[in-house]
Structures are given as structure tokens and as C-alpha cells.
C-alpha positions in Angstrom: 0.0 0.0 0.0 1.4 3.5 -1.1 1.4 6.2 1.4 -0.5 9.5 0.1 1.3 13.1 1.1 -1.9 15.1 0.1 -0.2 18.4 0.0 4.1 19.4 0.1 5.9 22.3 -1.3 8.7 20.5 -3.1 9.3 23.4 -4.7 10.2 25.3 -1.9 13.9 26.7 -1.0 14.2 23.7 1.7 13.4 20.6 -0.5 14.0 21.4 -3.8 17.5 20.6 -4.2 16.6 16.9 -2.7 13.6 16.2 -4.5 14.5 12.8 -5.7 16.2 11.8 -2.3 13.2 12.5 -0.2 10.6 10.4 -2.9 12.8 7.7 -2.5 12.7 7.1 1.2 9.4 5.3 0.6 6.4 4.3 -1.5 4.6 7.8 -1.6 2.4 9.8 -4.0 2.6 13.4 -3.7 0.8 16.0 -4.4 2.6 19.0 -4.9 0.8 22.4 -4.1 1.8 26.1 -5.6 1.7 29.0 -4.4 1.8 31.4 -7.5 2.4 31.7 -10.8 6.6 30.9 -10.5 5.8 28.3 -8.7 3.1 26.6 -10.5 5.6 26.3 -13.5 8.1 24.7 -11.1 5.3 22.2 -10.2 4.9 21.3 -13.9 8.3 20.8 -13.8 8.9 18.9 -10.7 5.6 16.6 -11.9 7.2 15.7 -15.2 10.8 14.6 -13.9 9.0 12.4 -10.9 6.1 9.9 -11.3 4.5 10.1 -8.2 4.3 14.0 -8.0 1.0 15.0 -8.9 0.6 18.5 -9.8 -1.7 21.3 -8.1 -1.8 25.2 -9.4 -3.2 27.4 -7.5 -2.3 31.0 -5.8 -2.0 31.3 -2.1 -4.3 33.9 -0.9 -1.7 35.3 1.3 0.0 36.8 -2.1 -3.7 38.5 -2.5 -1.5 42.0 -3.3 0.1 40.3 -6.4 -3.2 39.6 -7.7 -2.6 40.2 -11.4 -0.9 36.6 -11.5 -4.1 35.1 -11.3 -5.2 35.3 -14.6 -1.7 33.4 -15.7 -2.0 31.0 -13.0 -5.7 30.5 -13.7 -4.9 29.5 -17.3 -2.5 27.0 -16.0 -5.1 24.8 -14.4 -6.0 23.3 -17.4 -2.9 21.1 -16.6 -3.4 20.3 -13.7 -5.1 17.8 -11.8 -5.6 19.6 -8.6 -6.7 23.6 -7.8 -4.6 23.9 -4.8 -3.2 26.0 -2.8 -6.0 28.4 -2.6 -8.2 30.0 0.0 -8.5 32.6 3.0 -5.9 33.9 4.8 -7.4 36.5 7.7 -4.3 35.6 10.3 -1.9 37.3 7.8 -4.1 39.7 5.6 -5.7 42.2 8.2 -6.7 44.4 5.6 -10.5 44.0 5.1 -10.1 45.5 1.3 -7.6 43.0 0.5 -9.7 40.4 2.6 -13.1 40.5 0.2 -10.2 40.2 -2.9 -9.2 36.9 -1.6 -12.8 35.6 -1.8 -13.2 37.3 -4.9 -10.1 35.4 -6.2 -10.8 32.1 -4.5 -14.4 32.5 -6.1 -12.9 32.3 -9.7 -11.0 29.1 -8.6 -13.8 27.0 -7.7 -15.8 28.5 -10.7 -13.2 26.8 -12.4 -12.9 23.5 -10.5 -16.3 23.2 -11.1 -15.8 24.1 -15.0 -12.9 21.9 -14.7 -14.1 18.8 -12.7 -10.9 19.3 -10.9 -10.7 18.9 -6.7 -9.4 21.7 -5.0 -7.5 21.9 -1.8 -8.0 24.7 0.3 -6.4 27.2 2.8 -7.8 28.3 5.5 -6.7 30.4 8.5 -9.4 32.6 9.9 -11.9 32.0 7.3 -14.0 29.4 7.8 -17.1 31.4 8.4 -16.8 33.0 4.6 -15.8 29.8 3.5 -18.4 27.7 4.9 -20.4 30.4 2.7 -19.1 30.8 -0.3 -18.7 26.5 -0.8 -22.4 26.0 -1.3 -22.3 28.2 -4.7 -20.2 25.7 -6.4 -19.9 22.2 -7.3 -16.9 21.4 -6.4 -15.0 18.2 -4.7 -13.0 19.8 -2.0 -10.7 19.6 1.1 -9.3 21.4 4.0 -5.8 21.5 3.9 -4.4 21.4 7.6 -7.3 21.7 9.4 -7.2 23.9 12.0 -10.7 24.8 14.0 -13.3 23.4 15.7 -14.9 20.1 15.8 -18.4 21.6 14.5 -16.4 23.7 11.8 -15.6 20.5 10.7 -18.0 18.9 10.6 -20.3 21.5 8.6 -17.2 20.8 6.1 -17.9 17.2 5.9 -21.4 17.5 5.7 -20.8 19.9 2.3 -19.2 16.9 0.8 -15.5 17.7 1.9 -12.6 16.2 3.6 -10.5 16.9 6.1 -6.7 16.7 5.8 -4.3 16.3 8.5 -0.6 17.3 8.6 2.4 16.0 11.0 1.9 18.7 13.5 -1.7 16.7 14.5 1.0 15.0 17.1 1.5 17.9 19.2 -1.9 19.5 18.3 -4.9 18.9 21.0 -7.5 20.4 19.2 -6.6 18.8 16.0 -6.3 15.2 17.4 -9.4 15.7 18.8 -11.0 16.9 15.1 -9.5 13.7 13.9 -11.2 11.7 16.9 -14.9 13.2 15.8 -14.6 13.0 12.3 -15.4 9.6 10.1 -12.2 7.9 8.5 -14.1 8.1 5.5 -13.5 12.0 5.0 -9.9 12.2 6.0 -6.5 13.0 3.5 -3.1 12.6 5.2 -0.6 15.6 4.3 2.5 17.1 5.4 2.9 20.4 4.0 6.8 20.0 3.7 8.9 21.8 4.5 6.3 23.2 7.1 4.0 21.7 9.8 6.3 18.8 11.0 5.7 17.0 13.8 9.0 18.4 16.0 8.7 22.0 15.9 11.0 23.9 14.2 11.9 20.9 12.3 12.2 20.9 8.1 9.0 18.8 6.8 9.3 16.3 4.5 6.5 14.0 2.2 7.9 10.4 4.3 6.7 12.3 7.5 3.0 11.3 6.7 4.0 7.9 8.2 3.6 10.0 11.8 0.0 10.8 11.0 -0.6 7.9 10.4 0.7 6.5 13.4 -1.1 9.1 15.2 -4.3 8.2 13.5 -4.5 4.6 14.3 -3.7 5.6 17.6 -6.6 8.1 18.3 -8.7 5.8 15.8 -8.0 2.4 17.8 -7.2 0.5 14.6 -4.7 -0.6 12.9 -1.5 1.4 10.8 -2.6 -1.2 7.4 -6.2 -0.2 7.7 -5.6 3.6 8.1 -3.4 3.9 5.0 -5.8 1.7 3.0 -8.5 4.5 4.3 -6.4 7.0 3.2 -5.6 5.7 -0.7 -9.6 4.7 -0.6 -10.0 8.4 -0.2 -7.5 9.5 -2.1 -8.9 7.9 -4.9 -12.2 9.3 -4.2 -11.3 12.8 -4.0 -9.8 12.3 -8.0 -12.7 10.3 -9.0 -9.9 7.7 -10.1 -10.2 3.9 -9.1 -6.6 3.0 -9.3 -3.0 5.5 -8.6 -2.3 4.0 -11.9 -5.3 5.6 -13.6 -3.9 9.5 -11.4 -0.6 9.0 -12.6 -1.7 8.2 -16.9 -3.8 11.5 -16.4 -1.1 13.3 -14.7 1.5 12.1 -17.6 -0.8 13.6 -20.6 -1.1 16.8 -19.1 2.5 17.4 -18.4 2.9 16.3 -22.0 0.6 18.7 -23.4 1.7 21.8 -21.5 5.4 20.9 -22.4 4.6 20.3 -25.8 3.3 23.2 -26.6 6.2 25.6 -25.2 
């Protein structure tokens, strides 16, 4: 059974330069998450030298001041096979102006998820009032990257259809082990956000580190490691609408090949 990092930034400064020596410390898909438009490109790139990279475009709503990049990273998606990483960001962005941009902006990516058909994989650090109302307008397969709120929060996510994903820090995280206690196996994603959210602080991240949630998982769940990570791919799948990794990675391959080809 493969393990599944949901969402890493192995693109980032940190991880980059090791990309193929931190894929090869186990069996792991990846699914690796942008941030803008520079970094959407290196994701297309990082997707076609390495199999079991899957890439996601999106444009972190904490870059909501360099919005004229979304239009460019919004035309990118049609090579992708995830929307991600998108959202609200209210812990950084204070500025209630710049705050209703970022739901305008995350608006036009879940129009086109929905246009699309593709998932999308969402931030969310203050925001999930807005984004508990802005969901319902679209038709959308979606989850919340690294969780963080309450159980009811939750909760009202799952009952929209979504899932919630869980990163390394879960561990050390009360109120996130206890989100993982309350919510049904059948609506969680594993992640590790690498090179952030590990599960010793202050630590550099990396994809192999989903083994700890896991671990913690099972341990909080009361079953075994086999039967989480079998969850885990079950949902996996279900979140792409694919019924095999094989079927992800084929998809993955022609869309690389198409945006390459055509450079």
C-alpha cells in the first residue's frame, strides 16, 4: 500500500535541491501544491521529472496584493489535476479590502474546479465562516488543507461533501487530534505540507513524514496502521474520481505532456 502526502511544497527553497532523495525514502504519492504563478511552473516541472508527483496550481491567498498573477495561473489549471493551494488567509491579511479580494479570487478558482471537474484543496486560516459560505455556490469536490478549528467547523465541512486533511503537527496539536477523533475515516486525506507543519517543531518537513499521521491516527482511531493507509488511498482515490493510482498518474502524464509540448 502507497502512502498519500496530500499536499508538500517540493518546490520550496528547503526541499528542492533533494527532490529525488526525499521520494525515494518510501512508497509515496505526492501531491505537490503552488503558491503562484513561478511556482506553478516549477510544479509542472517537478511533476514531469518524478512519477508520483502530482501537480496542483493554485495561488496562495496570502499573495492577495500580487493579484494580477491570477489570470496566468488560472490558465494553467488546465494542466493540472488539482486547484490547490487556494483560499483565506485572515491571520496574515488584516486588511478588510484585500480580505473580500481573496474571496473574490478564491471564487474564480472554484468557478473553475467546477468548470474543470478538478478537486481543489483549500487554505484556511481565519476564514471558515466566509468559507463555509461561499462552498455551497459551487460544485466542487474539495478539502481542507491542515485543518485547524473546531470540531463543528468540521464537521459543517464534511457535511458539504468535503474532507479533512491532516498534517504532522496533529501530534502535538490537541485540538486537531481531537478533530480527527470526531470526524469519520471516510472523509480524512493525510498531508505534510513539507517543509512546514512537522511533527517536532521547528523541524524541516518532508513527504515520508506522513508515516507520523498515520501512526497518530491509528492511535486516536483504535485501529490498525494497514487499515488507516488503505482508508487513506480509498480516499485518495475518491477525492480524483480515479479507481486506481495508476489511472492518477496516466492522467497526470498527458497533461505534463501537453503543456510541455506546446512551449
Amino acid at each position: 500500500m502507497v502512502l498519500i502526502d496530500g499536499h508538500a511544497h517540493l518546490d520550496s527553497e528547503q526541499l528542492f535541491p533533494k527532490v529525488g532523495e526525499l521520494l525515494a525514502e518510501c512508497d509515496i504519492i505526492v501531491v505537490n501544491a503552488s503558491v503562484d504563478y513561478e511556482s506553478s511552473l516549477k510544479t509542472l516541472d517537478i511533476a514531469r521529472k518524478y512519477e508520483r508527483v502530482i501537480p496542483a496550481i493554485g495561488f496562495h491567498p496570502e499573495f492577495v496584493a500580487r493579484e494580477e498573477e491570477v489570470p496566468k495561473v488560472l490558465e494553467l489549471l488546465q494542466y493540472a489535476l488539482e486547484i490547490s493551494e487556494v483560499g483565506l488567509d485572515y491571520y496574515w491579511i488584516k486588511d478588510e479590502a484585500l480580505r473580500k479580494r481573496e474571496v473574490e479570487i478564491l471564487a474564480k478558482f472554484l468557478e473553475a474546479g467546477e468548470k474543470l471537474g478538478l478537486p481543489v484543496v483549500l487554505h484556511s486560516r481565519g476564514g471558515n465562516r466566509d468559507l463555509l459560505n461561499l462552498l455551497p455556490s459551487f460544485k466542487v469536490r474539495f478539502a481542507i488543507h491542515a485543518f485547524e478549528g473546531s470540531v463543528k467547523d468540521a464537521k459543517r465541512f464534511v457535511d458539504l461533501g468535503g474532507f479533512i486533511s491532516v498534517p504532522p503537527v496533529v501530534v502535538r496539536d490537541k485540538t486537531r487530534t481531537q478533530v480527527v477523533r470526531e470526524i469519520d475515516m471516510d472523509y480524512l486525506l493525510t498531508e505534510t505540507d513539507s517543509p512546514f507543519m512537522s511533527a517536532e517543531k521547528g523541524s524541516v518537513n518532508k513527504p515520508c513524514e506522513v508515516r507520523r499521521v498515520i501512526t497518530h491516527v491509528s492511535q486516536v482511531k483504535g485501529v490498525g496502521e494497514a487499515e488507516v493507509v488503505e482508508k487513506i488511498e480509498e480516499n485518495f482515490k475518491r477525492f480524483f474520481n480515479v479507481t486506481n493510482i495508476e489511472e492518477l498518474v496516466r492522467k497526470k502524464e498527458e497533461k505534463i505532456s501537453n503543456f510541455f509540448s506546446q512551449l
